[in-house]
Every structure is written in structure tokens, then in C-alpha cells.
C-alpha positions in Angstrom: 52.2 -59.9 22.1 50.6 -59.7 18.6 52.8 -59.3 15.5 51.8 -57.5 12.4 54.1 -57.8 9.4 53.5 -54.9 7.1 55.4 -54.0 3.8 55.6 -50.6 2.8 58.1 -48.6 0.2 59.7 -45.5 1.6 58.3 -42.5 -0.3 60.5 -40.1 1.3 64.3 -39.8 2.7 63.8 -41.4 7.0 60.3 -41.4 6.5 57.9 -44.6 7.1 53.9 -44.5 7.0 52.5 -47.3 8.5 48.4 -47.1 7.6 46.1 -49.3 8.6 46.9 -50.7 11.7 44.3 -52.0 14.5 45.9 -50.0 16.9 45.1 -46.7 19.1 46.0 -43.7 20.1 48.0 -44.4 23.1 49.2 -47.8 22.6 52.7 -48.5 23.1 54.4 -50.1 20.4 57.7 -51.6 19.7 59.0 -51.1 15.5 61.8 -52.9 14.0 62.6 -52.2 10.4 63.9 -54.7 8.4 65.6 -53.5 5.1 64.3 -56.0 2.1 67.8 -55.8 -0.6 66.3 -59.0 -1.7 66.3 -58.9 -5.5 63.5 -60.5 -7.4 63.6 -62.4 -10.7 61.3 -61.1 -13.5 58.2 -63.0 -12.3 59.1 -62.4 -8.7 59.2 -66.1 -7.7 62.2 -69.0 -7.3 65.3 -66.2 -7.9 67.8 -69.2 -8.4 65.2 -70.6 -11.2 67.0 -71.6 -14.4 70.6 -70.8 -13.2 73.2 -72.9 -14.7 74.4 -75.6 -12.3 77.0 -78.6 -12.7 78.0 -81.7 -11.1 81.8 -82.2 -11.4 82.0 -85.5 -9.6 78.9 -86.7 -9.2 79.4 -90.2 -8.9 81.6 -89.2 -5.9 80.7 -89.5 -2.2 80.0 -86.1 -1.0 82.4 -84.8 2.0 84.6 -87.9 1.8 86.8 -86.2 3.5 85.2 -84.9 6.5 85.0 -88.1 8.2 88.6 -88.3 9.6 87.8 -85.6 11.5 85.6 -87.7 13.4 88.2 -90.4 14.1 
């Protein structure tokens, strides 16, 4: 089986135009759309870039509490 990953933007309402493809007339194919709602930052890279973040304990040990369970 040989995958081909191909991003296109819908241009109409249920209608996808897939150009390009080494395929042939006849071949059977299998298609699986994958919605992208994966929003960008302004250069398009690292979303969480320059985002506020905070230690509250960070001297602390992390998930102290999570080791009874394995007593």
C-alpha cells in the first residue's frame, strides 16, 4: 500500500478535488478525510510560543502523591 498525504482547501460545499495524483483510471482507491481545525499562530509555527506559563511549586516533587497508589 502506498500513502499519499495531500492538503487541499474545500472550494465548494461536499466537494474535494484531489489533482495531481500518480494514479489511473481504474485504480481502486481508499480516501479518508481528515478535518484540519488546527489553528495556527501568526507565523504558522510553535502555536503555544510565547504563552504565559507559571511554576507555583517548583521546588516541589512533581506527583508526590501518586506514589501511595503504588503501595
Amino acid at each position: 500500500m502506498q500513502i499519499f498525504k495531500v492538503e487541499v482547501t474545500i472550494v465548494a460545499d461536499g466537494k474535494l478535488e484531489v489533482e495531481g495524483l500518480p494514479l489511473h483510471k481504474g485504480d481502486h482507491v481508499e480516501v479518508i478525510v481528515n478535518r484540519n481545525d488546527l489553528k495556527e499562530s501568526a507565523n504558522g509555527h510553535y502555536p503555544l510560543r510565547n504563552t504565559p506559563y507559571r511554576y507555583s511549586e517548583p521546588f516541589e516533587p512533581v506527583a508526590d502523591t501518586d506514589w501511595n497508589v503504588l503501595k
